[in-house]
Every structure is written in C-alpha cells, then in structure tokens.
C-alpha positions as CSV (number, residue, x, y, z in Angstrom):
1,X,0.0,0.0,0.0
2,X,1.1,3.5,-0.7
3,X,2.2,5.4,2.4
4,X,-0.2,7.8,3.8
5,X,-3.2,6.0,2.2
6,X,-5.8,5.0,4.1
7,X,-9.1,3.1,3.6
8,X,-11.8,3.2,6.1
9,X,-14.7,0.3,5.4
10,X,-18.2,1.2,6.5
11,X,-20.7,0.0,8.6
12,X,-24.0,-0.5,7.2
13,X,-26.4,-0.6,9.9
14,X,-29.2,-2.7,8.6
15,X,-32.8,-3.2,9.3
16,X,-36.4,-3.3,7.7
17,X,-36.8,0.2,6.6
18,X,-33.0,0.3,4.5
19,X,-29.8,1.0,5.8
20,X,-27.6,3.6,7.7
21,X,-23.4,4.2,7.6
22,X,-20.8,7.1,8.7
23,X,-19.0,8.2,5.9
24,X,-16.8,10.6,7.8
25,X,-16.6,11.8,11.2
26,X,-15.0,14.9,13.3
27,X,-13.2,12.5,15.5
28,X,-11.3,10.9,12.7
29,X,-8.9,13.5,11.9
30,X,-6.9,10.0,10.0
31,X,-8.7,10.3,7.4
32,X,-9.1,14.4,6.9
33,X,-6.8,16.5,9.0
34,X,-9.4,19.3,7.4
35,X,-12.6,20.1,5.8
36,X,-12.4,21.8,2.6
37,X,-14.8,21.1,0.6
38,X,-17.5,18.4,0.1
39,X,-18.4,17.7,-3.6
40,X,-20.2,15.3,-5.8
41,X,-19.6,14.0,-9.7
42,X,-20.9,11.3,-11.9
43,X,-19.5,9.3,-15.0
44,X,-21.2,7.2,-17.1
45,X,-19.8,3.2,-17.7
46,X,-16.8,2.8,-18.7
47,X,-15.5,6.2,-19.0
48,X,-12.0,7.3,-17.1
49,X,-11.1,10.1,-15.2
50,X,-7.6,10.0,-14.9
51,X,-5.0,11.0,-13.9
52,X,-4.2,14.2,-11.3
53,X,-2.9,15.0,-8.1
54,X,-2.4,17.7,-5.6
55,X,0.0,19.7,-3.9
56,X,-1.6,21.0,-1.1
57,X,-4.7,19.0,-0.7
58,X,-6.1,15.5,0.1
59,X,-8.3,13.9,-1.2
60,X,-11.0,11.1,0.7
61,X,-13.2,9.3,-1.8
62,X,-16.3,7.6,-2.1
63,X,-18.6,5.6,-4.3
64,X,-21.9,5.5,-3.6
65,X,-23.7,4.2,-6.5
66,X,-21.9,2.2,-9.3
67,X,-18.7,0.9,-9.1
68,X,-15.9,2.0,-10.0
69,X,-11.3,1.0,-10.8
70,X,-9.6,3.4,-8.6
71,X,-5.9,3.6,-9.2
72,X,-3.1,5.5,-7.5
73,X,0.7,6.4,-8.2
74,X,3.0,7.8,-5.5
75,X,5.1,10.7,-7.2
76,X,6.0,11.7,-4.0
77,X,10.3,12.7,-4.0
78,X,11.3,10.8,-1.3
79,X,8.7,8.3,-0.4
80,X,9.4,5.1,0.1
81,X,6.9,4.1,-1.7
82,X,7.4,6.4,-4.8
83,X,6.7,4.8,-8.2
84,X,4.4,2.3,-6.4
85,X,0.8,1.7,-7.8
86,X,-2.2,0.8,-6.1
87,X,-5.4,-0.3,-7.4
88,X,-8.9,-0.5,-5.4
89,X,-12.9,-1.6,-6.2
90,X,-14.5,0.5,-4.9
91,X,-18.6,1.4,-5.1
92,X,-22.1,-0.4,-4.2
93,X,-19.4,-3.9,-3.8
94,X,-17.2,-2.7,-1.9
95,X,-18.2,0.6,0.0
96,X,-15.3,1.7,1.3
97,X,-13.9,5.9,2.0
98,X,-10.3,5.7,0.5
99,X,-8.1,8.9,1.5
100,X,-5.0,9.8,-1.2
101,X,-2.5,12.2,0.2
102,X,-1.2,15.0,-2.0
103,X,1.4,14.2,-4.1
104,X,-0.1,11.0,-5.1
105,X,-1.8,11.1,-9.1
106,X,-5.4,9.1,-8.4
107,X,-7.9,8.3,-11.5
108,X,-10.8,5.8,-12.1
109,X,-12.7,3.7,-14.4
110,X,-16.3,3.1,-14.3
111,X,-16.9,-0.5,-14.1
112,X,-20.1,-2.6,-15.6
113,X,-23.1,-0.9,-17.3
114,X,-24.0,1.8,-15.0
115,X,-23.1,5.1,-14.1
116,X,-21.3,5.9,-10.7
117,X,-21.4,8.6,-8.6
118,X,-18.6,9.6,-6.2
119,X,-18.6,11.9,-3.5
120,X,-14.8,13.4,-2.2
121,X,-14.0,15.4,0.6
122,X,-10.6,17.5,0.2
123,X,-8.7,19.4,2.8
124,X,-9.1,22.6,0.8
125,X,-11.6,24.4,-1.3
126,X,-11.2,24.5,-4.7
127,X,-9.9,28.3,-6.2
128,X,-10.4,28.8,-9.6
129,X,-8.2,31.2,-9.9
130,X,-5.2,28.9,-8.7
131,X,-6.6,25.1,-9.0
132,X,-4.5,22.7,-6.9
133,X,-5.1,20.5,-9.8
134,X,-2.4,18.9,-12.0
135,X,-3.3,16.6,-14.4
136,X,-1.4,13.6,-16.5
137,X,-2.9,11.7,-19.3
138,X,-4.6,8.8,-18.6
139,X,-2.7,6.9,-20.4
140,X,0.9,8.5,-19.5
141,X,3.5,6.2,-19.9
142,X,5.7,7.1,-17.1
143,X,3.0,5.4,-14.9
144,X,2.6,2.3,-17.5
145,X,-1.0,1.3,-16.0
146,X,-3.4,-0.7,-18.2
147,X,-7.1,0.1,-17.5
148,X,-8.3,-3.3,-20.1
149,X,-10.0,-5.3,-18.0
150,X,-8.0,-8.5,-17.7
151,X,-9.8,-11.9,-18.3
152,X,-9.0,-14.7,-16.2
C-alpha cells in the first residue's frame, strides 16, 4: 500500500426500513486532517477520469452508487513508496472511503453498465483562480498502467 493511504470500510447498519453508515466523522482526523470542501460528480460506464494529483490537498473518496477502478501512483520525491501503484474496487461492492494524500496522481474507471457517482471530501476548497489541480494523461506512460480489463 502507498504510504499515507488509508481506507476506512463502512458499517452498514441494517434493518427493515434500508440501511444507515458514517461516511466521515470529526473525531477521525486519520482520514481528513481538514474540511475543505465536500463535492459530488458522476461518470457514465466505462469512462475514465484519470490521472491528477495535488500539492496542497487530500483527497477522501467515495462511491456511492456504481462501481468504479480506482488507481493511485505515489510521485512523491522521497517516499518510500514512490513509483508504487495501487489499485482499489471500490462502489455499491465494496463501500469503502479511500483517503490519497497530496502528491499521489489518483484516476478511475467506471466499471459494468452503469453510471457511478462519487462523492470526495478535500482538505481545501477548490480556487479557480489557482486550482491545486495537475493533471497527466490517462494513459501516460511514465505510470505504464493498463485500464483493459484483464480476463481470467
């Protein structure tokens, strides 16, 4: 696992009317030393969204509805984990809150045939007029990750 990572896996508290679960709370400062900003996006299947990271901010992440291929790629200077990849399934499977530190480039696929909505908390609003937001191509070869889905 890349350092500074973190994934928190939620309790669904179940009875006859549906379910309840704590996505985040204010005495887990693990998992966001901050509020920011709270904000919510949807992809349709099979698009990506990758890749960026931050400098200042971190990111927590979660998958409501859909499912989704989250990768990660440490390009941190002088982790110990720098030029390691992680990959995590995360959505209605696997509902999980996955925080990525700054300095660590994060995209994902939507998997299967429908849509999936994420919701991410980050550790500092987003300015438009100086976006903590630097992207790489999805594709980018210094990271050499393959998003086809690999029959077994």
């Amino acid at each position: 696992m890349i350092e500074g990572v973190k994934v928190k896996n939620l309790v669904k508290y179940c009875d006859d009317r549906g379910f309840f679960a704590e996505l985040i709370r204010d005495d887990e400062p693990e998992l966001l030393s901050r509020f920011g900003q709270a904000s919510l996006s949807m992809s349709y299947p099979g698009v990506i969204k990758a890749f960026h990271y931050h400098e200042k901010q971190d990111d927590l992440w979660f998958f409501p509805s859909g499912n989704a291929q989250v990768v990660l790629y440490d390009m941190r200077e002088g982790s110990p984990t720098k030029g390691k990849t992680d990959v995590y399934y995360m959505g209605e499977e696997n509902p999980i809150m996955l925080l990525i530190p700054k300095g660590v480039a994060h995209g994902y696929r939507v998997l299967g045939e429908k849509a999936a909505t994420i919701i991410y908390f980050t550790t500092e609003s987003y300015d438009r007029d100086n976006p903590d937001e630097k992207r790489i191509e999805w594709n980018d070869p210094s990271i050499g990750f393959s998003w086809e889905t690999k029959n077994r």
